[in-house]
N, C-alpha and C positions, 0 to 999 in steps of 0.2 A: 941830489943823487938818489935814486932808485935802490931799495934794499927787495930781499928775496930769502924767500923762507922755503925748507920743505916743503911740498904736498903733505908729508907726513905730520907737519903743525897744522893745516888749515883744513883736511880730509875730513870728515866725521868715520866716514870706514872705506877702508880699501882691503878689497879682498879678490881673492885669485878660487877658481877651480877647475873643473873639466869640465869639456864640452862637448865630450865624448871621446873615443881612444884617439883622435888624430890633433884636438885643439883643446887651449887654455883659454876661460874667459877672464876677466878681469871688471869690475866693479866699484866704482870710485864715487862716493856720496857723499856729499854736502849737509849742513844741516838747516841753512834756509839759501833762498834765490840768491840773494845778493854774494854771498860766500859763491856761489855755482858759478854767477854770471861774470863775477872777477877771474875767477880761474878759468874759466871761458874766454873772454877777451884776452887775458895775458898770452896765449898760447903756449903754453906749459904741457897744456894734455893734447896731446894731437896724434894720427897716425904716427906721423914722423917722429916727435919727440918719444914713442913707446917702440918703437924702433930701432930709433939708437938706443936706448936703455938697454934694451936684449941683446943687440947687436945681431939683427938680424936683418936681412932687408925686407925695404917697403910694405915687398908684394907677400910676406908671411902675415902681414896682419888682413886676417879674411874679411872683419867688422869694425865698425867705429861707429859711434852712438853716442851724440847728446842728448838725453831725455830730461825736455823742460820740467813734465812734469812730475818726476823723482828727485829733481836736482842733483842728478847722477851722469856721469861717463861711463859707458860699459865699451872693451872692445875684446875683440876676440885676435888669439895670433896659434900660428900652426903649431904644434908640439916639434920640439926638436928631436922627439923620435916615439912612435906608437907608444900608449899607455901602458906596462907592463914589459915594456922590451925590456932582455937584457941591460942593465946600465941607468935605466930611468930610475932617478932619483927622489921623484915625489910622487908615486901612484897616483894621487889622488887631485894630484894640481895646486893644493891647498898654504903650498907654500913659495907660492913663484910669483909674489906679487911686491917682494920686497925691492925688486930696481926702479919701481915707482915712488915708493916714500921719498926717494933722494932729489924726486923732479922738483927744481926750481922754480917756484912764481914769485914774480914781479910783485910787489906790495903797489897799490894805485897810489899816488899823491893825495 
């Protein structure tokens, strides 16, 4: 049987900020390949899967990015409402990165 842990156990850092007043980036780093390349193959990090986490569709996430050689995920997704509007909760983005901790990867056999 397949067990599954947080991103938030296996992550070296995940972190959220702005991308300017319209988008969130998000930064998700490893701290060697093989940690990367597992959470890579499981599909855990995907547009899709950052997606549902926000509950937002598809077509808000503007970027998605494996970078081999950081051993990192970065993606970007649209702000759900200008930086500063009335309502906006975290100016500075720096705190929107917590519906990723929760994403589940597949532990490999």
């Amino acid at each position: 049987m397949k067990s599954e842990r947080p991103l938030a156990e296996i992550a070296d850092i995940v972190r959220s900020k702005n991308a300017g007043p319209y988008r969130i980036t998000f930064d998700i780093m490893f701290k060697d390949r093989d940690t990367f390349e597992r959470v890579r193959r499981s599909g855990a990090v995907t547009p899709r899967t950052i997606a549902s986490a926000y509950r937002v569709p598809l077509d808000a996430i503007s970027s998605f990015f494996e970078i081999e050689m950081a051993n990192a995920i970065k993606a970007t997704i649209k702000r759900p409402m200008p930086q500063g509007m009335v309502g906006d909760g975290d100016m500075y983005g720096c705190q929107q990165h917590a519906p990723l901790l929760s994403l589940m990867v597949a532990d490999e056999p």
